[in-house]
N, C-alpha and C positions, 0 to 999 in steps of 0.2 A: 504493500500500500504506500511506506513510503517515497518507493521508486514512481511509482505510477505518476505520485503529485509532485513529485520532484522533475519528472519531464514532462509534466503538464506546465509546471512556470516557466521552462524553458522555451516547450511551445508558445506560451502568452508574451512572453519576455519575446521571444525574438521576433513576433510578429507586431508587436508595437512596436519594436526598434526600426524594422524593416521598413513599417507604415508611414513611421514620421518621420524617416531620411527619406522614403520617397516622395512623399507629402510634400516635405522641406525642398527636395529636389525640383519640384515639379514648377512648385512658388517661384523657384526663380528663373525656370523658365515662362512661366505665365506672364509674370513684370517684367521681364524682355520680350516677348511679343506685345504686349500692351504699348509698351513704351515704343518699340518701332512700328506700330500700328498709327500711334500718335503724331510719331513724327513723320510718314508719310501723309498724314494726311492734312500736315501742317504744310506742308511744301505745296498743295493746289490753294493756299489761302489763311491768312489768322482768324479770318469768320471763322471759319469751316471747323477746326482746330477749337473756337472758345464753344460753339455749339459742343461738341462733344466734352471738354471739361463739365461745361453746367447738365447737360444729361447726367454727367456721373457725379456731381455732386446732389444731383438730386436722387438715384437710385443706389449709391455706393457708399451712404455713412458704414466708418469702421468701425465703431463701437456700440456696444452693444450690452445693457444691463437686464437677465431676467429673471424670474422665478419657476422654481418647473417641482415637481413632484412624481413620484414613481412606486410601480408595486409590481411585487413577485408573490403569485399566488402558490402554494404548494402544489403542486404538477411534475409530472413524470421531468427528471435531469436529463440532461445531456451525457454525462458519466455518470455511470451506477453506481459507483464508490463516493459522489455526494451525499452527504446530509439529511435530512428531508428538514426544508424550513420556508417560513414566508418570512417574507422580508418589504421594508417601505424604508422612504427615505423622501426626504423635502430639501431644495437646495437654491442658494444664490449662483448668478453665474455672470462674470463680466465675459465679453468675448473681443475680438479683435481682427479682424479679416486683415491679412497679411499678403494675399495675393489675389487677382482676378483674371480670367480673361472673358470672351465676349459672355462664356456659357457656366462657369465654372467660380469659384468663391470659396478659397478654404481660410477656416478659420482657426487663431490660437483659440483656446478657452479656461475659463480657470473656475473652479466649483469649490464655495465655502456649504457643505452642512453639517446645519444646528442640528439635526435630530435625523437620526435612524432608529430603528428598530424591528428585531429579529427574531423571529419564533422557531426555536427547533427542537428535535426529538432528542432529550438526552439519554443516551444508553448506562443503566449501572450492573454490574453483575454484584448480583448479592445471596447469600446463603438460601438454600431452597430446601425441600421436602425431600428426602429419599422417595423412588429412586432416583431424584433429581439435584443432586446437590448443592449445585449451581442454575439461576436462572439468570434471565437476562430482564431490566426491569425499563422499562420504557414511559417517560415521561416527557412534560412539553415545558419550556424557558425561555423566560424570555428577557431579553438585554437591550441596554438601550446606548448609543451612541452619538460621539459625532466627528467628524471628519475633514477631509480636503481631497480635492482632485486638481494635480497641478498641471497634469501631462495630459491634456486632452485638445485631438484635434478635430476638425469638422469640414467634409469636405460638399459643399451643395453644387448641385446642377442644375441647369434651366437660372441662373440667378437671375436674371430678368421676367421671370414670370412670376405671378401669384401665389403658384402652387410649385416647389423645388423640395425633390428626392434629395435627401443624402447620405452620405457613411458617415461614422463616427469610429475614432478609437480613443481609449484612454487607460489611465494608469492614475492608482490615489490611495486613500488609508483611510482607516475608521480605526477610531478608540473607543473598546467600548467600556462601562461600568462596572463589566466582573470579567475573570476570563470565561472564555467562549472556546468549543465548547467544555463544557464539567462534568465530567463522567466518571470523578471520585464516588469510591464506594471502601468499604472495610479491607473487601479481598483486592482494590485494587486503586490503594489511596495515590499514586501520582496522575489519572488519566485525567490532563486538565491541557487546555491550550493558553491561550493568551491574549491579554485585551487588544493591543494593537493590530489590526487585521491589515493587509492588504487587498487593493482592489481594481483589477485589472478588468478592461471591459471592450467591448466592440460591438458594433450592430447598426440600425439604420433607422430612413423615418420620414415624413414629410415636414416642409414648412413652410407655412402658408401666410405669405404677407398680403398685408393689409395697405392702404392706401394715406393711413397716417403715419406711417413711421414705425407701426407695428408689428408684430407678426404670431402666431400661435404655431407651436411643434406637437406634434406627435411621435411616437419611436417606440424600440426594442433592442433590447441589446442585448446579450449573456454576458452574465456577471457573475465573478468572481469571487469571493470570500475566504481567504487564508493568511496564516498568520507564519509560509514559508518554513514551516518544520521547527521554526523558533520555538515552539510549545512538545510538552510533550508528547500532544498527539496533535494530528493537523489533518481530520479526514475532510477538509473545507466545503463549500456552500457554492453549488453552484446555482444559478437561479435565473429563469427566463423573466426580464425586468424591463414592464409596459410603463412609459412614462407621458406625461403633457406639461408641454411647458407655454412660458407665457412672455415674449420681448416688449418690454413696457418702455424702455428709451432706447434710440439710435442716434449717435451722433458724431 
């Protein structure tokens, strides 16, 4: 089991590295076509040239302050050796668009939350009944958290339209209020992990602007939950996480 999640973060780890050097790569190809899109189109006239700045000062504010919220309901994992838990979480999000081209719009982003919380099955083995001398005793817990996401990026498409698809990946931590999970019992007083979790994630989603400056998200992502074998057990949380979010300022 350890190995298993041990080249499970491997796999998460190198595919967010992979994401945001390509990501990263792409941005500066995007702002060198922009920018030589510009300046040819400077060369038939300065009209022609300030027409297009004010277009994108009117479609292209980079900043971006929202609120969004999200939930994983208990439903079958992605890996078996998951957990079983539901899980929420509420969050702030500044963002920052770093590159564009005519179709395309990625964004840094950065996520402060105040509150999560997480319900899971905890497992104890504790003394039983001959012929059964050990059983397995199964109960529900729950912790509460809060977090950061520093490493998150966002890639949309169609940016000129109303309604724009996109990818996300990201990378963040959650502290939570006791460790997570606790599976101390008599016969097996260390099974415990650890409050600080990690939380690596990826998935996609619409977003749909609006005509003032605003815009509403929708999405899914798979998400992560572990605390990296630092604990002494680390069977982690994985969880399909439905969210809606809300951009109340662009500027």
């Amino acid at each position: 089991m350890q190995k298993s999640h041990a080249d499970f973060r491997r796999v998460i780890s190198f595919f967010i590295l992979t994401a945001a050097l390509t990501l990263t790569a792409s941005a500066q190809k995007f702002s060198d076509e922009r920018e030589n899109n510009v300046t040819e189109k400077s060369i038939g006239g300065a009209v022609q040239t300030e027409d297009v700045i004010q277009v994108d000062d009117a479609l292209d504010k980079k900043n971006e302050f929202a609120v969004w919220g999200a939930f994983a309901p208990d439903i079958p994992r992605l890996f078996s050796g998951s957990r079983r838990s539901t899980f929420g979480e509420v969050g702030l999000r500044y963002s920052r668009r770093i590159a564009t081209t005519e179709n395309l719009a990625l964004k840094y982003q950065i996520d402060l939350i105040p509150l999560a919380i997480i319900n899971y099955e905890r497992e104890r083995l504790i003394p039983g009944i001959a012929p059964t001398p050990v059983v397995v005793d199964r109960s529900d817990q729950t912790a509460y958290a809060f977090g950061l996401t520093p490493v998150s990026f966002q890639l949309n498409f169609r940016r000129r339209a109303k309604i724009q698809p996109f990818v996300t990946v990201e990378a963040g931590l959650l502290i939570f209020n006791k460790k997570i999970p606790d599976d101390r019992s008599a016969l097996r007083p260390n099974q415990v992990g650890r409050r600080l979790n990690f939380t690596p994630a990826g998935g996609g989603g619409v977003e749909f602007a609006t005509g003032d400056a605003r815009s509403y998200t929708i999405g899914f992502k798979f998400h992560h939950i572990s605390n990296s074998s630092t604990g002494n057990i680390n069977p982690g949380f994985d969880q399909n996480l439905f969210y809606f979010g809300y951009t109340f300022k662009k500027f």
